[in-house]
N, CA, C and O atoms as CSV, one atom per row, in Angstrom:
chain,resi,resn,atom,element,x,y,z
A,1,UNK,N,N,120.969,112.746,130.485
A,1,UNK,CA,C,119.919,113.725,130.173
A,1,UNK,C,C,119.849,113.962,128.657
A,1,UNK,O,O,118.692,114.166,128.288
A,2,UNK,N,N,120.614,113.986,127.839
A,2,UNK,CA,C,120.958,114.318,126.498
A,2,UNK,C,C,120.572,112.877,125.822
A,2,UNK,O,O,119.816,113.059,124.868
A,3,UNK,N,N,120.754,112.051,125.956
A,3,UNK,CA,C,119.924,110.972,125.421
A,3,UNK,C,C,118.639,110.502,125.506
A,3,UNK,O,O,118.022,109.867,124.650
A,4,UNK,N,N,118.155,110.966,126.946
A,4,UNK,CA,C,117.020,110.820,126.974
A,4,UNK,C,C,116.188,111.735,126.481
A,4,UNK,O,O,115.003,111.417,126.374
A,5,UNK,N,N,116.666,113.201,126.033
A,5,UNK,CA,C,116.392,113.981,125.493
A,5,UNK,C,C,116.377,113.887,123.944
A,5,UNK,O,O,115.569,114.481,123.230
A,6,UNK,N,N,117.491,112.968,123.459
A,6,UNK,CA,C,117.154,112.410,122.049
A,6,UNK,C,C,116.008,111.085,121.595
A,6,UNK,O,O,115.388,110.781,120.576
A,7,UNK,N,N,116.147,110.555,122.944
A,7,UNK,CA,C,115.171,109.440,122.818
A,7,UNK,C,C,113.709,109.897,122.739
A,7,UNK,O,O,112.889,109.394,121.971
A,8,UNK,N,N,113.435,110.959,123.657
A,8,UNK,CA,C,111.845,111.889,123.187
A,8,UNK,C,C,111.963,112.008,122.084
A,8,UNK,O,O,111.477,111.063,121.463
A,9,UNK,N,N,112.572,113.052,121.261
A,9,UNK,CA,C,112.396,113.737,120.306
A,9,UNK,C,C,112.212,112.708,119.159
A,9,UNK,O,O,111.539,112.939,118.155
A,10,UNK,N,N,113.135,111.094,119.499
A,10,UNK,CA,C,112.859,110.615,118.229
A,10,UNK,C,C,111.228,109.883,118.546
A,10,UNK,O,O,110.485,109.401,117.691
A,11,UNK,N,N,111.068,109.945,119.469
A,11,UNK,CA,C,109.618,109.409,119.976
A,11,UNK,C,C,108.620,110.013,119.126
A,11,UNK,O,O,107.730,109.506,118.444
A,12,UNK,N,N,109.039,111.461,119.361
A,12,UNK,CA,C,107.705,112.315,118.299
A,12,UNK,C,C,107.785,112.305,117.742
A,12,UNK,O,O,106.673,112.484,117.245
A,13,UNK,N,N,108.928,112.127,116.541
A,13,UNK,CA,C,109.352,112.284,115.358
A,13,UNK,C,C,108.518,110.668,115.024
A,13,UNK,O,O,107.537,110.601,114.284
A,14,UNK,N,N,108.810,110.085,115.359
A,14,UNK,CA,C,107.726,108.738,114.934
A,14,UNK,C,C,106.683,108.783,114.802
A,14,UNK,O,O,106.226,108.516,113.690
A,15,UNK,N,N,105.759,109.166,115.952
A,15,UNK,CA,C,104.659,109.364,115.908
A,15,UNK,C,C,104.531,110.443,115.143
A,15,UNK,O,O,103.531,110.129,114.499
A,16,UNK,N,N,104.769,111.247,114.853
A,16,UNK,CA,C,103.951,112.346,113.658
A,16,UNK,C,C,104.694,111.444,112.607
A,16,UNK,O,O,104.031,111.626,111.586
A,17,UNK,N,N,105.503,110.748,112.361
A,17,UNK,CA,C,105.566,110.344,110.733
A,17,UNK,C,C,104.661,109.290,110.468
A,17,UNK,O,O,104.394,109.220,109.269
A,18,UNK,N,N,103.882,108.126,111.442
A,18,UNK,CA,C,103.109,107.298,111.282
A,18,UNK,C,C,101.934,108.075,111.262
A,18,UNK,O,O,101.128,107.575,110.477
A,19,UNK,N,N,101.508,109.101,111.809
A,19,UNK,CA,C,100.554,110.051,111.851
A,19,UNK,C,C,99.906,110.699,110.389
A,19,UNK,O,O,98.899,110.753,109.683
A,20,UNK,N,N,101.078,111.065,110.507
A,20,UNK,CA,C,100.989,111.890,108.622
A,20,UNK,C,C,100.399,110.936,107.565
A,20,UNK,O,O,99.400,111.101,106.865
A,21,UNK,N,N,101.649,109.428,107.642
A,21,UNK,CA,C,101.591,108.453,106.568
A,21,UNK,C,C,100.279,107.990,106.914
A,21,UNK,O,O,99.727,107.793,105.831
A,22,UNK,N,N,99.403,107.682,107.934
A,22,UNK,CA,C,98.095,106.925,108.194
A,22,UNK,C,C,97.267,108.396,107.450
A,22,UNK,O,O,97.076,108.430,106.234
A,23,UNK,N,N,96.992,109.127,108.034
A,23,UNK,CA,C,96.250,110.248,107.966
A,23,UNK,C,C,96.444,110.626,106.341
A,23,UNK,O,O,95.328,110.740,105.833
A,24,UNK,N,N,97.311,110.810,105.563
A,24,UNK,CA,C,97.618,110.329,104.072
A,24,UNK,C,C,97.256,108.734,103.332
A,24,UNK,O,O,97.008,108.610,102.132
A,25,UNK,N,N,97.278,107.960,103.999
A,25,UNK,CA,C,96.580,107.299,103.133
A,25,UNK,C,C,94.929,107.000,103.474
A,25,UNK,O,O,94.110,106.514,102.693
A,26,UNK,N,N,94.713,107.409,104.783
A,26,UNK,CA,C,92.826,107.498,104.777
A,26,UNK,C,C,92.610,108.689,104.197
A,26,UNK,O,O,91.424,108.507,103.922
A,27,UNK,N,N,92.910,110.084,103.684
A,27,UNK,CA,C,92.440,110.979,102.462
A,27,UNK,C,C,92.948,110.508,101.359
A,27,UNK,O,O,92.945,111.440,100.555
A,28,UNK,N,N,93.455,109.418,100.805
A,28,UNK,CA,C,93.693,109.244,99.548
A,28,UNK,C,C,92.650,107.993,99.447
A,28,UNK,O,O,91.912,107.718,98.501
A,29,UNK,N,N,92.778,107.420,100.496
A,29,UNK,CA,C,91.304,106.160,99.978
A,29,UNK,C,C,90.261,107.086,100.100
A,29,UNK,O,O,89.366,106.836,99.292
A,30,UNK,N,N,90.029,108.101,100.835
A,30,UNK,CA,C,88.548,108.549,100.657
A,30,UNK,C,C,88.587,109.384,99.529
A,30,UNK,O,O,87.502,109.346,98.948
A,31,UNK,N,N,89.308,110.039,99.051
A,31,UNK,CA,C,89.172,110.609,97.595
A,31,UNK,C,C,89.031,109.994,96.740
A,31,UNK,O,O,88.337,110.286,95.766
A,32,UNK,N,N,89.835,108.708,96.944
A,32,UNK,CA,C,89.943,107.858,95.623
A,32,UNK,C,C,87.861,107.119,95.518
A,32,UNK,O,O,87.047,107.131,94.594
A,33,UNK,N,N,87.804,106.731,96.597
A,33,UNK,CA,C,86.447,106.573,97.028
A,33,UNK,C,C,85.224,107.413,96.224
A,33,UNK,O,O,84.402,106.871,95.484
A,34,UNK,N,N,85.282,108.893,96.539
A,34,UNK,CA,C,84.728,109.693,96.507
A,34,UNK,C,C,84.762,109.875,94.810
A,34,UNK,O,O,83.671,110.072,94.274
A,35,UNK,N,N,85.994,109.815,93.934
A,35,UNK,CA,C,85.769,110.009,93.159
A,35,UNK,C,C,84.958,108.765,92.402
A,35,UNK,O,O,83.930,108.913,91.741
A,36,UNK,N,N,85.425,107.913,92.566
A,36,UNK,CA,C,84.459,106.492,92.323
A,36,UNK,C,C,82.956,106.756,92.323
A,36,UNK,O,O,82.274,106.860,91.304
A,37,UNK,N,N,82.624,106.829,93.267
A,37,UNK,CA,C,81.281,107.264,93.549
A,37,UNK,C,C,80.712,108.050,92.576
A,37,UNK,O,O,79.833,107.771,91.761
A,38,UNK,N,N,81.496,109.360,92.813
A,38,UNK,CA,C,81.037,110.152,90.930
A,38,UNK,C,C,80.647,109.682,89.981
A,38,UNK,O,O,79.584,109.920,89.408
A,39,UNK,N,N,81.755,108.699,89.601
A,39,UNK,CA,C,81.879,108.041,88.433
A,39,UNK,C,C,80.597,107.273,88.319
A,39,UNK,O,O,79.843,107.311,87.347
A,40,UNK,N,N,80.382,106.377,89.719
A,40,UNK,CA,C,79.262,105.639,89.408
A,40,UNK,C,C,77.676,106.311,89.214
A,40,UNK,O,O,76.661,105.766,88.780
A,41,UNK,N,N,77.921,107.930,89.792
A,41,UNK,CA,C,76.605,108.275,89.995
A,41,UNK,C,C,76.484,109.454,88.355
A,41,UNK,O,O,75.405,110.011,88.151
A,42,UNK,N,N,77.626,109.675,87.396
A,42,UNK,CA,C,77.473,109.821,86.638
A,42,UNK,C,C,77.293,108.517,85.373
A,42,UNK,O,O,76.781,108.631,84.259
A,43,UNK,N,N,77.609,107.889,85.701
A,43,UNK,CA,C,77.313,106.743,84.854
A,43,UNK,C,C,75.393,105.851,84.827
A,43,UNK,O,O,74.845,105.008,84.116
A,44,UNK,N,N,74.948,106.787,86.186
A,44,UNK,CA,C,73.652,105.905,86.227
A,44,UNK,C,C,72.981,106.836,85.427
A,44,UNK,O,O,72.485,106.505,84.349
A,45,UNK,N,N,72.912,108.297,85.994
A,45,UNK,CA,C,72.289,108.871,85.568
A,45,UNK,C,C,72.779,110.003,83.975
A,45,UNK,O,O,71.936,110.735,83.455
């Protein structure tokens, strides 16, 4: 029972750390994105 009870916990513990790290790097490409965009739409006009 106690192992399988460690074996969950490291279950979630995975999934929220692949969670976080995905979910962190799609707001850093879309910022990085976003600021780009600026750049280009201050540069036209």
């Amino acid at each position: 029972m106690q192992t399988k009870l460690t074996n969950t916990h490291r279950l979630i513990l995975w999934t929220l750390f692949f969670y976080t790290v995905i979910l962190s790097i799609v707001i850093y490409c879309f910022v990085t994105d976003f600021s780009n965009i600026q750049e280009f739409i201050y540069s036209e006009f």
